[in-house]
C-alpha positions in Angstrom: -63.3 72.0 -55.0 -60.7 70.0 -55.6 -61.1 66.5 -53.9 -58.0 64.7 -52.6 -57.5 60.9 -51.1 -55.7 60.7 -47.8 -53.3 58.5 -49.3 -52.6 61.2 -51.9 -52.8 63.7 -48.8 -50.2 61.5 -46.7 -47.6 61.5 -49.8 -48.3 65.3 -50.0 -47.7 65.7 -46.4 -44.2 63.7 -46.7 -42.8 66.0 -49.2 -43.5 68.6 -47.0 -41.7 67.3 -44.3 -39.1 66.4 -46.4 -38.8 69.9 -47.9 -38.3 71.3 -44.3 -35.7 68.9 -43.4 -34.4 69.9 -46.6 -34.6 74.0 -46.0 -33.2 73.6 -42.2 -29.7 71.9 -43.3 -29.3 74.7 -46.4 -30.3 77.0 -43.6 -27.6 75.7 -41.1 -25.2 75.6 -44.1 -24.6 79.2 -44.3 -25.7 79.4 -47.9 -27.5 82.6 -48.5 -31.0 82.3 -50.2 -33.9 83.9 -50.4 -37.0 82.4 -48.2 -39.0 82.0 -51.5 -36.7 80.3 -53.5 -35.5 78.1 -50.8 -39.1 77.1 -50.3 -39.3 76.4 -54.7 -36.0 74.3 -54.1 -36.4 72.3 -51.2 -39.8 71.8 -52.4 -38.5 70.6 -56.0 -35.7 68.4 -54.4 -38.7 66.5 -52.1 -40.7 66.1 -55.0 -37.7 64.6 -57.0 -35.9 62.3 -54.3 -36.2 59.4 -56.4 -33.5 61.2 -58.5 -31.5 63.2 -56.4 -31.2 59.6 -54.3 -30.1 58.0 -57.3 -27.1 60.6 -58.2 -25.9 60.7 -54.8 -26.4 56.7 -54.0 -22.6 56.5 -54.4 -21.2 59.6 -52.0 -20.0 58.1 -48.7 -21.7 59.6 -46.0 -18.7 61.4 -43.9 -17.8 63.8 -47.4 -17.1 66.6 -47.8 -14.2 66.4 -44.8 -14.2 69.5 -42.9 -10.7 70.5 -44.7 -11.8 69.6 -48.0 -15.6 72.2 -47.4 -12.6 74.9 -45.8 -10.8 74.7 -49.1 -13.4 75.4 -50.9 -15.4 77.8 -49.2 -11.8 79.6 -49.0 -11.5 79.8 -52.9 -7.9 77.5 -52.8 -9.1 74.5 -55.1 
């Protein structure tokens, strides 16, 4: 058996949380993906915020605009 500190258990248990934060806004985004692999992502992502954090540090908050996600979804960029 594999033995585990609560501090260790507490950091898991964030990226966990993290990870379903993660899956409910790709769920609510209308991206189609498989439960297993959205699972593997949002689990990767959690486990990597340090990074992800540090390549979207400079987006401002209110992008994409609704026109600019329309466009795009629409094919006319």
């Amino acid at each position: 058996m594999v033995t585990v500190s609560k501090k260790e258990a507490d950091a898991w248990d964030r990226v966990l949380d993290a990870a379903a934060a993660l899956a409910d806004l790709i769920e609510t985004s209308g991206i189609e993906i498989g439960e297993y692999d959205l699972e593997e992502l949002t689990i990767f992502l959690a486990t990597h915020g340090y990074a992800v954090r540090s390549m979207l540090k400079h987006l401002k908050r209110s992008w994409p605009s609704e026109k600019i996600e329309t466009t795009v979804r629409s094919g006319h960029c």
